[in-house]
C-alpha positions in Angstrom: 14.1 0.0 26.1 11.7 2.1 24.6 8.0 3.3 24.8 5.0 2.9 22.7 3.3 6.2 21.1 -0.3 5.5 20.2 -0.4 9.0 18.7 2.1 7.2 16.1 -0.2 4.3 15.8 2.9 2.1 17.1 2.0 -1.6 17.7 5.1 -3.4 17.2 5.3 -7.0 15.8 7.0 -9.5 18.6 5.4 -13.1 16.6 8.9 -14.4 15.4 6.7 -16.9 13.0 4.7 -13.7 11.4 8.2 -12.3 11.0 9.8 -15.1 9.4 6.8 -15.8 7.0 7.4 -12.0 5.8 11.2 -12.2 5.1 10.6 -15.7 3.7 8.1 -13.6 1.2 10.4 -11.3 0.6 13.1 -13.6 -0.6 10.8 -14.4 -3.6 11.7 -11.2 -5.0 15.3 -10.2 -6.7 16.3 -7.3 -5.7 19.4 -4.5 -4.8 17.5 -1.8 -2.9 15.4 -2.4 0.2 13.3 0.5 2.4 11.4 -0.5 5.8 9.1 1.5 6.6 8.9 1.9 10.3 11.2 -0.3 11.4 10.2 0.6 15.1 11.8 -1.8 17.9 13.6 -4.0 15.3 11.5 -7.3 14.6 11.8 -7.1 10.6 15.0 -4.8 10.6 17.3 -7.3 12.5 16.7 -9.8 9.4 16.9 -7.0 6.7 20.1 -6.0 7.3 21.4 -9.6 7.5 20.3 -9.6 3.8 23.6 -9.8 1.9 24.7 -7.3 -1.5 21.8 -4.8 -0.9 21.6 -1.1 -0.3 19.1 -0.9 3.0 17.7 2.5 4.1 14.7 3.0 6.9 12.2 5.7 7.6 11.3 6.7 11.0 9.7 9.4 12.4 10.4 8.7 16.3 13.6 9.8 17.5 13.3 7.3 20.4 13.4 4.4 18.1 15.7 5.7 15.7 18.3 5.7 18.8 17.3 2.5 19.9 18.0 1.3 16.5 21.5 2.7 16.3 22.1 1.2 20.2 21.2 -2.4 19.0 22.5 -2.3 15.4 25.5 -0.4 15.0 25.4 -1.3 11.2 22.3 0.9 10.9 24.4 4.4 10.5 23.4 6.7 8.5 20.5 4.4 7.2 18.2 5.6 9.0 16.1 8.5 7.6 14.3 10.5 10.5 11.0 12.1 8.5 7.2 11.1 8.0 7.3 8.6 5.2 4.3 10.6 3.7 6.7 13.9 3.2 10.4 12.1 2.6 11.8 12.0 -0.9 12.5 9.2 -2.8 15.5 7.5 -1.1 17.0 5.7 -4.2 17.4 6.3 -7.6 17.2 2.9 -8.9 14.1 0.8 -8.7 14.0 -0.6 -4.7 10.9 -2.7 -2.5 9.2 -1.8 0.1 8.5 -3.7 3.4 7.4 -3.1 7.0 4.8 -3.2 9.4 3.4 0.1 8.5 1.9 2.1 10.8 -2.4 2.1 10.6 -3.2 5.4 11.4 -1.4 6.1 7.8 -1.5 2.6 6.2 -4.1 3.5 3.1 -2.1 6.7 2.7 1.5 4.9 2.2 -0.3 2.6 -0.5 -1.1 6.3 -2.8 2.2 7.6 -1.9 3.7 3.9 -3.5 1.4 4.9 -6.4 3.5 7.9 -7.0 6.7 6.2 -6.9 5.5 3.1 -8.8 8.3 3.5 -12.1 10.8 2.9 -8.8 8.4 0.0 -6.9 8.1 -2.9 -8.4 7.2 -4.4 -5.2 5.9 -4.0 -1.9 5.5 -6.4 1.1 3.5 -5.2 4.2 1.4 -5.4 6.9 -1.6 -3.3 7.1 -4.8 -3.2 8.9 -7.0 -6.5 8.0 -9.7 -3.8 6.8 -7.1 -1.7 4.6 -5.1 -5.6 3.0 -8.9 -6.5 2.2 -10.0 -2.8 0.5 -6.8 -3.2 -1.5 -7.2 -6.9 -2.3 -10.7 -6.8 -3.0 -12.5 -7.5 -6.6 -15.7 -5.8 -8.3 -18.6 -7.1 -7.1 -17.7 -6.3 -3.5 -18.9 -4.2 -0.9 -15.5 -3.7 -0.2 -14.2 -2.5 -3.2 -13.3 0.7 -4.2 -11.4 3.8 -4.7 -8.3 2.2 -3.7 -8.8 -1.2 -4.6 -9.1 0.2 -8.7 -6.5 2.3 -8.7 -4.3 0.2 -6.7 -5.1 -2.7 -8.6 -4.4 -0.6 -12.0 -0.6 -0.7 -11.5 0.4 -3.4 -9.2 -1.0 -7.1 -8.8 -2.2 -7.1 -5.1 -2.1 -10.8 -3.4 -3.7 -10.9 0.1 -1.1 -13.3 1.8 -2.3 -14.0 5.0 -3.9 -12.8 8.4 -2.1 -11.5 11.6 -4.1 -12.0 15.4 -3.3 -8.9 17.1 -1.9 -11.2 20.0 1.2 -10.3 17.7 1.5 -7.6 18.6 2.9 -5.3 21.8 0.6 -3.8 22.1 -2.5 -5.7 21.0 -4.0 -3.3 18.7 -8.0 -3.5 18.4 -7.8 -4.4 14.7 -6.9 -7.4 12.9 -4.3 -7.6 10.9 -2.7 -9.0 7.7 0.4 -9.1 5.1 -0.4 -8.6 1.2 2.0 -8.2 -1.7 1.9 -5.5 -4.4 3.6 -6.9 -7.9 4.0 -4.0 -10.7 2.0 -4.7 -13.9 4.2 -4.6 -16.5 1.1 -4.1 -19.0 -1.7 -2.1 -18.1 -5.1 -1.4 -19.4 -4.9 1.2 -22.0 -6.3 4.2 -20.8 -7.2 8.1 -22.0 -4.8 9.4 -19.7 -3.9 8.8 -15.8 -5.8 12.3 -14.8 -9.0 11.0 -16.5 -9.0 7.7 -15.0 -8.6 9.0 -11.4 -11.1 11.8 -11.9 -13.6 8.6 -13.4 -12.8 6.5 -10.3 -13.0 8.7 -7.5 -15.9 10.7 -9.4 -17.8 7.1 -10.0 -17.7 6.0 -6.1 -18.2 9.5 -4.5 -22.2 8.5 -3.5 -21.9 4.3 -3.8 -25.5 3.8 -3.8 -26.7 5.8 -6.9 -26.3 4.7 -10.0 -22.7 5.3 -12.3 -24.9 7.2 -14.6 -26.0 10.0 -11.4 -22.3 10.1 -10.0 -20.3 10.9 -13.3 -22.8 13.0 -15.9 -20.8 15.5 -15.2 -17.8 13.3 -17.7 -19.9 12.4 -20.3 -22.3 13.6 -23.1 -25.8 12.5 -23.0 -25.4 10.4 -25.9 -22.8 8.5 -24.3 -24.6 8.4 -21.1 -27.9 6.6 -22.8 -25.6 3.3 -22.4 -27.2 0.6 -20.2 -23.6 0.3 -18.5 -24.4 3.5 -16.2 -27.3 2.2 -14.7 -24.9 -0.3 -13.1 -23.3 1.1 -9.6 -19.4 2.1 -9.4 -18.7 -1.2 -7.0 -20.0 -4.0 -10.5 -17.1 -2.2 -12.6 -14.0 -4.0 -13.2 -10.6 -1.9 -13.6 -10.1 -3.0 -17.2 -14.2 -1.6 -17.3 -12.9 1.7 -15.8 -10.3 1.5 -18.1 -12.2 1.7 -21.0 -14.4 3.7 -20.0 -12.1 6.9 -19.9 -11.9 7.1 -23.5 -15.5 7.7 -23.7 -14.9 11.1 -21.4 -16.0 14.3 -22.3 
C-alpha cells in the first residue's frame, strides 16, 4: 500500500459514486489529450486510462505513489511525470483537459497556472476545496468574489457542479469539498491589454472595503476618476465592467 503525506495536502478520493459522476463529466467533452493532476492512489486514474484513442500523461510529485501507480497499472509507463505541477512544463503540444482531485494546499494556485496555459486548456474538471470551487464560481455582488473569480471568469466559463462530504475521502480532510468545470471562452470582453486588466483587478480588490475610487487612483486621471462608478466597491463590478474599464487607464 501506501501512506498519506499531509505536508502534500493528500486526501485521497475512495467514494466510487463522486468518481463516477466526474468521469461521466468528463465524457461531455471531446477530446485527444488528457493530464490528471495528482492521480495519488488511483481512484480517477484507473478510469482514465480505460479511456480509448487518447494520449494520457500524469503529474505527481510523490515518489511513493508514482511506484504504486506503476505496481497497479503497468500501462502507466513512462506517463507518469514526477515534478510539482506548479514548476513542470507543458506536457503536450496540442490543446489537452485537465482533471483530478487536486491537492488543497495548492488548489487556487493550479487554477493561475491553467490561466497561463489557457490557448492549450479548453477545459478543466476538478475537485477543489468547497471554499476555493465557490471563490471561482462566484458572481459580483458577492462577498465571495474576487481576484480569482474575475480573472478566472475572463477566459473560461466556470460551472460549480456539485459538492463532495469529506466522508469521501481517506483521510477526511476538515474542509468540504466540491467539483466545478472550467469551459474556455471563445469570445472575450475586449480589453486594453491583459497586463492592464490584471494590474486593474488585483489593484481594485487590494483593501475590499474602500471604495474603487481609493484602491486604483493610482490608474486613472482625476477626470476620469470624477465618475460615480468608483464610488462603488471592487466586489459590485462585473468582469465585462472590469473589462471596460481598462481602456479608461492611464
Amino acid at each position: 500500500m501506501y501512506t498519506l503525506k499531509k505536508s502534500l495536502g493528500q486526501h485521497f478520493l475512495k467514494d466510487k459514486e463522486v468518481v463516477a459522476r466526474i468521469i461521466n463529466e468528463l465524457k461531455k467533452i471531446t477530446f485527444k489529450n488528457l493530464l490528471e493532476i495528482g492521480p495519488g492512489g488511483g481512484a480517477l486514474t484507473k478510469h482514465l486510462i480505460e479511456i480509448p484513442d487518447i494520449s494520457f500523461k500524469a503529474v505527481e510529485l510523490d515518489e511513493e505513489k508514482i511506484n504504486y501507480l506503476h505496481q497497479h497499472f503497468p500501462s502507466l509507463k513512462n506517463k507518469i511525470i514526477h515534478e510539482n505541477f506548479l514548476s513542470v512544463k507543458r506536457p503536450f503540444d496540442e490543446p489537452f483537459i485537465i482533471i483530478g482531485n487536486f491537492p488543497y494546499n495548492i488548489s487556487t494556485q493550479i487554477l493561475f497556472k491553467v490561466i497561463e496555459w489557457k490557448e492549450y486548456v479548453p477545459a478543466l474538471i476538478g475537485m477543489f476545496q468547497k471554499e476555493v470551487a465557490e471563490r471561482a464560481a462566484a458572481k459580483e455582488g458577492s462577498k465571495i468574489y474576487g481576484v480569482l473569480s474575475v480573472l478566472l471568469q475572463y477566459y473560461y466559463k466556470v460551472d460549480y457542479l456539485f459538492s463532495v462530504g469529506s466522508e469521501s475521502f481517506i483521510p477526511p480532510p476538515k474542509v468540504q469539498s466540491a467539483v466545478i468545470r472550467l469551459s474556455i471562452k471563445e469570445k472575450r470582453f475586449s480589453i486594453k491589454n491583459e497586463k492592464a486588466f490584471w494590474v486593474l483587478v488585483k489593484t481594485a480588490f487590494s483593501h475590499r472595503r474602500k471604495t474603487l475610487r481609493n484602491c486604483v487612483k493610482s490608474l486613472f486621471s482625476k477626470t476620469v476618476l470624477e465618475d460615480d462608478l468608483f464610488n462603488r466597491r471592487a466586489e459590485t463590478l462585473s468582469v465585462e465592467e472590469f473589462a471596460a474599464l481598462t481602456f479608461k487607464m492611464i
